[in-house]
N, CA, C and O atoms as a Maestro MAE file, in Angstrom:
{
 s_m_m2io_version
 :::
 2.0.0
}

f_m_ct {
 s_m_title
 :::
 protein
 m_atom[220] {
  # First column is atom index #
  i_m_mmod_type
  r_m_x_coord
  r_m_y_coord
  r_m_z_coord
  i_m_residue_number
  s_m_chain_name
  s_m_pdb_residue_name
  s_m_pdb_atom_name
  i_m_atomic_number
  :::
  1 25 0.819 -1.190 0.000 1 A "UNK " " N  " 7
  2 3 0.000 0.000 0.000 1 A "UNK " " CA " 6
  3 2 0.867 1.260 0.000 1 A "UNK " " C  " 6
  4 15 0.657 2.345 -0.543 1 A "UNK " " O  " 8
  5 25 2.035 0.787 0.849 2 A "UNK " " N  " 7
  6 3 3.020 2.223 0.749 2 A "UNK " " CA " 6
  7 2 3.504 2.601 -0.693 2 A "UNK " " C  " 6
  8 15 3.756 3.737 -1.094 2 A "UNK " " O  " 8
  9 25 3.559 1.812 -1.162 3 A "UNK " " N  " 7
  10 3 3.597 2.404 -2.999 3 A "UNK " " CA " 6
  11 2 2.851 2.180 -3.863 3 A "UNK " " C  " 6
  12 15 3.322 1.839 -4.948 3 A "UNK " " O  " 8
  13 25 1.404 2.290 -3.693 4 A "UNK " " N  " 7
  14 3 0.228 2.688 -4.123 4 A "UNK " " CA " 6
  15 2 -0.221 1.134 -5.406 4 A "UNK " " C  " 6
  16 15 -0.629 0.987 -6.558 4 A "UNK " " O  " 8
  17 25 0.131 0.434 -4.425 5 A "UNK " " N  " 7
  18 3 -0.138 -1.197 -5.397 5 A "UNK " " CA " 6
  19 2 -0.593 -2.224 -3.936 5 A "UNK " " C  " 6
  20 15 -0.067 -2.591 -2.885 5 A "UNK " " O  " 8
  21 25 -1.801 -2.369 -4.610 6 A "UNK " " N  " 7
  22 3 -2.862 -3.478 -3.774 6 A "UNK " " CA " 6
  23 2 -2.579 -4.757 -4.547 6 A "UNK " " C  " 6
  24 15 -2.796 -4.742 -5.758 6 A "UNK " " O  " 8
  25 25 -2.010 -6.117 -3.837 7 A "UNK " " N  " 7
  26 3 -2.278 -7.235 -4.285 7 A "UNK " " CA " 6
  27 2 -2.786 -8.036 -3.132 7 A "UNK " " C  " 6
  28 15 -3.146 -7.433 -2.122 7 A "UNK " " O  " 8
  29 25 -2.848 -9.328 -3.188 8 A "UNK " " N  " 7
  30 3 -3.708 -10.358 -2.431 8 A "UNK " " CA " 6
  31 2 -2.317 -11.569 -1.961 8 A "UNK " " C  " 6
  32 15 -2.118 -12.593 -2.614 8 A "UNK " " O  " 8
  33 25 -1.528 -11.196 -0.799 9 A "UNK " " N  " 7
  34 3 -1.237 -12.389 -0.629 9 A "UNK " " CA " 6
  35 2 -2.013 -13.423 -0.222 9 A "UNK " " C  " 6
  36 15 -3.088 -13.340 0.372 9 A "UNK " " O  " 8
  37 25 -1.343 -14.557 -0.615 10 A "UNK " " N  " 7
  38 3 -1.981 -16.128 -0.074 10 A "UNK " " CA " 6
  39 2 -0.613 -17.228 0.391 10 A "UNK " " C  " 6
  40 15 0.548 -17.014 0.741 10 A "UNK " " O  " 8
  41 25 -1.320 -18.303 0.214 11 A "UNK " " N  " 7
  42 3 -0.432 -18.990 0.844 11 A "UNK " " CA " 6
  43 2 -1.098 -20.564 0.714 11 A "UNK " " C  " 6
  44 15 -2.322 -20.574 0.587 11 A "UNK " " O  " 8
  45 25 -0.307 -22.092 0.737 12 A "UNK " " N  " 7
  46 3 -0.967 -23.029 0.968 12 A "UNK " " CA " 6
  47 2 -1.403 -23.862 -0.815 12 A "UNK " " C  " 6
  48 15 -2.015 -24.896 -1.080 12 A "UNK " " O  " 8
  49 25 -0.862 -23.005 -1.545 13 A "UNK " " N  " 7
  50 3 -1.083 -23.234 -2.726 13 A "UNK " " CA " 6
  51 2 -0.529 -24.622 -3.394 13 A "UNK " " C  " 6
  52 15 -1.041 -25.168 -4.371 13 A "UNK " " O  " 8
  53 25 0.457 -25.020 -2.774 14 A "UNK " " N  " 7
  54 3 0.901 -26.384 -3.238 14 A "UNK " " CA " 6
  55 2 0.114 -27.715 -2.965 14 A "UNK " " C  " 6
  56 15 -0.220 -28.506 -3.847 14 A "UNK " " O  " 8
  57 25 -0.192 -27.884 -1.342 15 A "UNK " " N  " 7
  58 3 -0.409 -28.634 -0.878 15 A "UNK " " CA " 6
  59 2 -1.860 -28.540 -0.076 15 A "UNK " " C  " 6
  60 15 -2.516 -29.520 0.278 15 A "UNK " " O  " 8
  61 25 -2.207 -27.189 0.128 16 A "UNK " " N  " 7
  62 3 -3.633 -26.352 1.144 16 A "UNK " " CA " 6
  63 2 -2.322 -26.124 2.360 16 A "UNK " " C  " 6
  64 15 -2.719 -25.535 3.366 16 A "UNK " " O  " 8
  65 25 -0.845 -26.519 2.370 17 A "UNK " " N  " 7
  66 3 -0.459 -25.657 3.821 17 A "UNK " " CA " 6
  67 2 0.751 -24.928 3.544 17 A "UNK " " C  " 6
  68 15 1.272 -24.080 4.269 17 A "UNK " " O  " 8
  69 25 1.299 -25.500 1.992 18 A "UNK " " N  " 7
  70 3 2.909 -25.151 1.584 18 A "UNK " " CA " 6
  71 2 2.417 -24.612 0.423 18 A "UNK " " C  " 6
  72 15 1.438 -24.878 -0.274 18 A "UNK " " O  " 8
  73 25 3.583 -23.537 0.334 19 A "UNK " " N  " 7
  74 3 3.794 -22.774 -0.536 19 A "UNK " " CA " 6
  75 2 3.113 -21.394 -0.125 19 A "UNK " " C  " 6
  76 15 2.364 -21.235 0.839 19 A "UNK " " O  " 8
  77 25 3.655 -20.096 -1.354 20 A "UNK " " N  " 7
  78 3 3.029 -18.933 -1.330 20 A "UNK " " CA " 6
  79 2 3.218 -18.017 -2.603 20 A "UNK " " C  " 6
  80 15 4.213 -17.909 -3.319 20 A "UNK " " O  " 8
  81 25 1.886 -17.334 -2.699 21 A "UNK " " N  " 7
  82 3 2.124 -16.287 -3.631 21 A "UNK " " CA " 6
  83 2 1.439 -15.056 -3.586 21 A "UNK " " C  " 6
  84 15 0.813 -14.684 -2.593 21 A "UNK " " O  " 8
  85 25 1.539 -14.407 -4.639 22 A "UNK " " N  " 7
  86 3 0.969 -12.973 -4.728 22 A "UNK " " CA " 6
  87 2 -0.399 -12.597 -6.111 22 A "UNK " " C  " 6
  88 15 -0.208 -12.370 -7.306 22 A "UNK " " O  " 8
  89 25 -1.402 -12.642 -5.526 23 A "UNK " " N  " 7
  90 3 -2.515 -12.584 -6.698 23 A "UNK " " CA " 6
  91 2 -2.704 -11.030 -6.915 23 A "UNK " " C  " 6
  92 15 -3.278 -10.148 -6.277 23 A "UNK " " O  " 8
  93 25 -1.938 -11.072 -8.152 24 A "UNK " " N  " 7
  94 3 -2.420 -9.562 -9.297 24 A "UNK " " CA " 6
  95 2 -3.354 -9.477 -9.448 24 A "UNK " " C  " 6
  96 15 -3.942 -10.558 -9.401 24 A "UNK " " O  " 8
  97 25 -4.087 -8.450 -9.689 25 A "UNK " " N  " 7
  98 3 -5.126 -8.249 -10.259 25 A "UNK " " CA " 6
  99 2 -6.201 -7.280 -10.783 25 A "UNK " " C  " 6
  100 15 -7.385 -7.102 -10.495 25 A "UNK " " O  " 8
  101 25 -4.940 -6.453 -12.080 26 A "UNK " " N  " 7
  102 3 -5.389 -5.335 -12.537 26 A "UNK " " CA " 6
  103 2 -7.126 -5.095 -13.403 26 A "UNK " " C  " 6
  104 15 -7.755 -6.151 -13.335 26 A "UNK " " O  " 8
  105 25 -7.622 -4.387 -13.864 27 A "UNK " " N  " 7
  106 3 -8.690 -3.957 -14.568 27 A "UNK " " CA " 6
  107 2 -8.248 -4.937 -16.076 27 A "UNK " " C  " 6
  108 15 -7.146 -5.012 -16.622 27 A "UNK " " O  " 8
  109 25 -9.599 -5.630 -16.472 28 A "UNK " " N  " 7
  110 3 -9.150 -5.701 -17.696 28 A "UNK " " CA " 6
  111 2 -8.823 -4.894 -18.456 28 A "UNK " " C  " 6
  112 15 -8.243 -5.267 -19.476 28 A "UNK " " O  " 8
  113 25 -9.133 -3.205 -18.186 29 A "UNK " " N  " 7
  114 3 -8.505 -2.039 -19.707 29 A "UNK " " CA " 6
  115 2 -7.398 -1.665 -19.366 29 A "UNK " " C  " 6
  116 15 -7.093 -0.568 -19.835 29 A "UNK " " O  " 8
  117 25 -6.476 -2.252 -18.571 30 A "UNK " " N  " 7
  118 3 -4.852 -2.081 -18.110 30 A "UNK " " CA " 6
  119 2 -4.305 -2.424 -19.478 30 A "UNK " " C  " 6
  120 15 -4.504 -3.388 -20.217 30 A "UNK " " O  " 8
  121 25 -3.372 -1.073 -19.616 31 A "UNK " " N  " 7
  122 3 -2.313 -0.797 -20.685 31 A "UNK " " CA " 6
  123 2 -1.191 -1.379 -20.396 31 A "UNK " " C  " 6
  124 15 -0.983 -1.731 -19.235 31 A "UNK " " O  " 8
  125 25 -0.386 -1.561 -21.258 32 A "UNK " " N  " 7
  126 3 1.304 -1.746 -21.349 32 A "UNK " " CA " 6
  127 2 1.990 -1.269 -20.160 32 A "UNK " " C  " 6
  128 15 2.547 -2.026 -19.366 32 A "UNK " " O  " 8
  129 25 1.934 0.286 -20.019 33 A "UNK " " N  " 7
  130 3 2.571 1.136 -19.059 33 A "UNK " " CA " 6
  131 2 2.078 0.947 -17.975 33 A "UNK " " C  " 6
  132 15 2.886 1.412 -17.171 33 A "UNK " " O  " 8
  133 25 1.304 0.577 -17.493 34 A "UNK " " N  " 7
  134 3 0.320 0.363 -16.055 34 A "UNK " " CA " 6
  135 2 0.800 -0.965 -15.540 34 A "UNK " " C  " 6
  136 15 1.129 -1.226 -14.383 34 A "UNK " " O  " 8
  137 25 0.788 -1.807 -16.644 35 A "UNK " " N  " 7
  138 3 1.398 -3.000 -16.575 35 A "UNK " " CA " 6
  139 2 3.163 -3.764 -16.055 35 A "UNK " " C  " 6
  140 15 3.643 -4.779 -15.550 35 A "UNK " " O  " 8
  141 25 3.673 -2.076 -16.766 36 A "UNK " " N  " 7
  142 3 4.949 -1.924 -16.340 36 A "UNK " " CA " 6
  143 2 5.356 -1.056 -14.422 36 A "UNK " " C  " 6
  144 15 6.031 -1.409 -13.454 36 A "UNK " " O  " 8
  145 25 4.724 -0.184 -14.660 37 A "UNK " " N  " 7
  146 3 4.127 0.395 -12.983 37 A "UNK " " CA " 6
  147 2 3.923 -0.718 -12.096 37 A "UNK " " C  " 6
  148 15 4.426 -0.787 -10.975 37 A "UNK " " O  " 8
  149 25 2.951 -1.851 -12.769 38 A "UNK " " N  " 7
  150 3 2.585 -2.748 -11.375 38 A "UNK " " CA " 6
  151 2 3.831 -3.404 -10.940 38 A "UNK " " C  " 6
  152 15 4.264 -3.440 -9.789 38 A "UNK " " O  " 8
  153 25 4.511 -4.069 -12.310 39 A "UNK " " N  " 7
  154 3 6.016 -4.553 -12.136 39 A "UNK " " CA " 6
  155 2 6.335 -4.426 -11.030 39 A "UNK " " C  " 6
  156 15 6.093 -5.020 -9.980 39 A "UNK " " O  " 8
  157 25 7.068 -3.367 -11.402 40 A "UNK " " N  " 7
  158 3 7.896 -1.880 -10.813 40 A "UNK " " CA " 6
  159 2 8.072 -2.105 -9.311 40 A "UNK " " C  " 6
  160 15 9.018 -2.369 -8.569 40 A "UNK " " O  " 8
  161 25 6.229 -1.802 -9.124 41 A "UNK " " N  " 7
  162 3 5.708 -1.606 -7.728 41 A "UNK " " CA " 6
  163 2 6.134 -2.881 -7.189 41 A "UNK " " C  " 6
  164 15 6.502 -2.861 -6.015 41 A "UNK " " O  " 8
  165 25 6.156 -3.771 -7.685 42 A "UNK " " N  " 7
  166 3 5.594 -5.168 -6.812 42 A "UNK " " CA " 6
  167 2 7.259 -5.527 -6.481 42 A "UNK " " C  " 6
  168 15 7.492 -6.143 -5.441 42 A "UNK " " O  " 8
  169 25 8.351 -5.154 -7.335 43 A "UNK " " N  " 7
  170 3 9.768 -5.493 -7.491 43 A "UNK " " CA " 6
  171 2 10.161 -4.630 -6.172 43 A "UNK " " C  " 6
  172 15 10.890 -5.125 -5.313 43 A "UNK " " O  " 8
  173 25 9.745 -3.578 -6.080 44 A "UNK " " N  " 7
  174 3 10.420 -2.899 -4.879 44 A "UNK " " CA " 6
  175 2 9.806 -3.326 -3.619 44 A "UNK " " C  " 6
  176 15 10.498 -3.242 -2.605 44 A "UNK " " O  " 8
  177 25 8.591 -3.777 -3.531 45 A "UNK " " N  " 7
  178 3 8.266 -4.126 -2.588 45 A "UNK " " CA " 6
  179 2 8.779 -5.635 -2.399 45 A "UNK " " C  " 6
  180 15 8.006 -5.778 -1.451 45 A "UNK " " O  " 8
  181 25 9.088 -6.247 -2.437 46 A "UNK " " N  " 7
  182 3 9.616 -7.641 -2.631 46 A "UNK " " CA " 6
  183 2 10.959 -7.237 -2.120 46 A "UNK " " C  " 6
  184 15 11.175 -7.682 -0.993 46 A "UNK " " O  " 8
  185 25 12.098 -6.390 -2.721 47 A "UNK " " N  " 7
  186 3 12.926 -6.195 -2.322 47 A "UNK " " CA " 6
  187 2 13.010 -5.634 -1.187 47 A "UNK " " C  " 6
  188 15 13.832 -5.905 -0.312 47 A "UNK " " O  " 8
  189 25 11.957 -4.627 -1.135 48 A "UNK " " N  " 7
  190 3 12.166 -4.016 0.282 48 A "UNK " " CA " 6
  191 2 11.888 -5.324 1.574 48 A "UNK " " C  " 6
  192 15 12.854 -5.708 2.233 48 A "UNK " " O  " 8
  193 25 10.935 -5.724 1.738 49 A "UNK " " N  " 7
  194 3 10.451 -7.378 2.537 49 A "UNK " " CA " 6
  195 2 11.608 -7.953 2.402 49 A "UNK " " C  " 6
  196 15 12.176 -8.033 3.491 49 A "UNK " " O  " 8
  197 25 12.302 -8.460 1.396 50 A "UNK " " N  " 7
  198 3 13.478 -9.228 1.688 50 A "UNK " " CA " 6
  199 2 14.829 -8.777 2.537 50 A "UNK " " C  " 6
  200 15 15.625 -9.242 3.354 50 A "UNK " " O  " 8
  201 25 14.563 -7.595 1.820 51 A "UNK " " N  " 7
  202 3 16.201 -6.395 2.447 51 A "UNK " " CA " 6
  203 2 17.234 -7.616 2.016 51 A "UNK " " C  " 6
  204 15 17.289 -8.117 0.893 51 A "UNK " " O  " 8
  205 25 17.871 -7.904 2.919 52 A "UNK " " N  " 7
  206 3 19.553 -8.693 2.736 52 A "UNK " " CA " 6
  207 2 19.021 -10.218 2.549 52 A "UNK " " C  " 6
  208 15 19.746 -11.142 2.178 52 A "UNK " " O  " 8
  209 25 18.369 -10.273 2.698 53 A "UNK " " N  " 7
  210 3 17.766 -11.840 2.844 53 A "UNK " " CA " 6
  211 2 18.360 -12.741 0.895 53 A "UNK " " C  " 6
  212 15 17.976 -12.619 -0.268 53 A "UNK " " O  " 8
  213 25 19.193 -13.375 1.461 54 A "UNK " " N  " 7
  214 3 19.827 -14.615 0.427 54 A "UNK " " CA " 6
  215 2 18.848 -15.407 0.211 54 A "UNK " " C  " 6
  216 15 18.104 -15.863 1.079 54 A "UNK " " O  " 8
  217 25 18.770 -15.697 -1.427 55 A "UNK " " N  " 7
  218 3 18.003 -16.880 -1.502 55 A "UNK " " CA " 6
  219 2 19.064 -18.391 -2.294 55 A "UNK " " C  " 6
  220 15 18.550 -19.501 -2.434 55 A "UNK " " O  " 8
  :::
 }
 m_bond[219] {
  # First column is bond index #
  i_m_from
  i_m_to
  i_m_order
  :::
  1 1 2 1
  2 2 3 1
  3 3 4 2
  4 3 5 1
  5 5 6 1
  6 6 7 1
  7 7 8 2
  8 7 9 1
  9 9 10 1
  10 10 11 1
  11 11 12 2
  12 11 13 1
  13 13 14 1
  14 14 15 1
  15 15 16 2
  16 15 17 1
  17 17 18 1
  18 18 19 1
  19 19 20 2
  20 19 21 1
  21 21 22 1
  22 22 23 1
  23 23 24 2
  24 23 25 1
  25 25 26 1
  26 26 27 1
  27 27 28 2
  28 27 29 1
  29 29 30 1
  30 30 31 1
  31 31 32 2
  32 31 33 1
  33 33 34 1
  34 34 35 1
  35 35 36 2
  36 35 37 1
  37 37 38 1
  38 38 39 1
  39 39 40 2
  40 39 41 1
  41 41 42 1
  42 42 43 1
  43 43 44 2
  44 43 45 1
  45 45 46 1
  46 46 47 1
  47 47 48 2
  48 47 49 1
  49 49 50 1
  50 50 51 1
  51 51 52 2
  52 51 53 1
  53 53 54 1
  54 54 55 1
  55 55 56 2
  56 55 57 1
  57 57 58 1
  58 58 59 1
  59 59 60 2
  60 59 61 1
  61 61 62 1
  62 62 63 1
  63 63 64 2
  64 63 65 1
  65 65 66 1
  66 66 67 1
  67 67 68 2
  68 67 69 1
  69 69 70 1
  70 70 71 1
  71 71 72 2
  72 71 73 1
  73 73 74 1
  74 74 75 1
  75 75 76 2
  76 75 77 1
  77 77 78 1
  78 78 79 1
  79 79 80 2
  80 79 81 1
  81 81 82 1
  82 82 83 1
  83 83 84 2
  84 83 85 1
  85 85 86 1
  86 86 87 1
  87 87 88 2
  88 87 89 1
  89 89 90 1
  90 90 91 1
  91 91 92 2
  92 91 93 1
  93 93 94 1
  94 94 95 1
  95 95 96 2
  96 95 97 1
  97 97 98 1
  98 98 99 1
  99 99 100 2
  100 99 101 1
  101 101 102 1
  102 102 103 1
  103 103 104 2
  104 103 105 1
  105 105 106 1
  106 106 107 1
  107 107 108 2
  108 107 109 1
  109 109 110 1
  110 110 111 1
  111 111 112 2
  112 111 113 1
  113 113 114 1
  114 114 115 1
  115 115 116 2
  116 115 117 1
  117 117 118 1
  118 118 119 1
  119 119 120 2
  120 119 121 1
  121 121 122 1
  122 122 123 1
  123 123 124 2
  124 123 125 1
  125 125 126 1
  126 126 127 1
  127 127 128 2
  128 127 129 1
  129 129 130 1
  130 130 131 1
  131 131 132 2
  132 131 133 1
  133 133 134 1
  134 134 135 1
  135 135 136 2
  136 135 137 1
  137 137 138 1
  138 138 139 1
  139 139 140 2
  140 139 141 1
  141 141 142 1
  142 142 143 1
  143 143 144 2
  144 143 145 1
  145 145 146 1
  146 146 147 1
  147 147 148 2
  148 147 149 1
  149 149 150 1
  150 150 151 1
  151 151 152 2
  152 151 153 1
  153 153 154 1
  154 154 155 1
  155 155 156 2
  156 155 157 1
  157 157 158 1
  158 158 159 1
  159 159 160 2
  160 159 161 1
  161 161 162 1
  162 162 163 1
  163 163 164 2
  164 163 165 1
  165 165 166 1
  166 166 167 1
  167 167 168 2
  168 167 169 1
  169 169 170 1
  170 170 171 1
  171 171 172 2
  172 171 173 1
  173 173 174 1
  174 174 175 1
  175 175 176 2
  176 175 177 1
  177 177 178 1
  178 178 179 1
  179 179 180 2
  180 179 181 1
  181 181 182 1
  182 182 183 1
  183 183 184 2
  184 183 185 1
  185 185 186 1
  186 186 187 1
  187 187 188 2
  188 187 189 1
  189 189 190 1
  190 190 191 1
  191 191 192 2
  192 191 193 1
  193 193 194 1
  194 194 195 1
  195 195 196 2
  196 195 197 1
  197 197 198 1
  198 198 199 1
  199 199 200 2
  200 199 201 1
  201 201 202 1
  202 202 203 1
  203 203 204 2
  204 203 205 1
  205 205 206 1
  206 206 207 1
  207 207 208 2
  208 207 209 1
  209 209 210 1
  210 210 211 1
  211 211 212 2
  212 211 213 1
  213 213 214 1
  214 214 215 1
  215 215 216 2
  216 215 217 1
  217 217 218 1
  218 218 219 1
  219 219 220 2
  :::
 }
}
């Protein structure tokens, strides 16, 4: 929300208890560039949550 992008985490997706992800879910009349924004958004936030964290 701090950088103006709403998604839906979840979780449990593999098995109903393992695994996790992130459900997008723009307007169907989402453009190219909006498309690139959500990117964007979702990359920094990911990075920011991880900070130093090795995978």
């Amino acid at each position: 929300m701090q950088r103006s992008l709403m998604v839906y985490p979840m979780g449990g997706t593999i098995d109903g208890a393992c695994g996790d992800h992130v459900l997008i879910a723009p307007p169907f009349i989402v453009v190219p560039h909006e498309i690139d924004t959500i990117v964007e958004r979702l990359g920094e936030a990911v990075d920011a949550a991880l900070g130093d964290f090795e995978i």
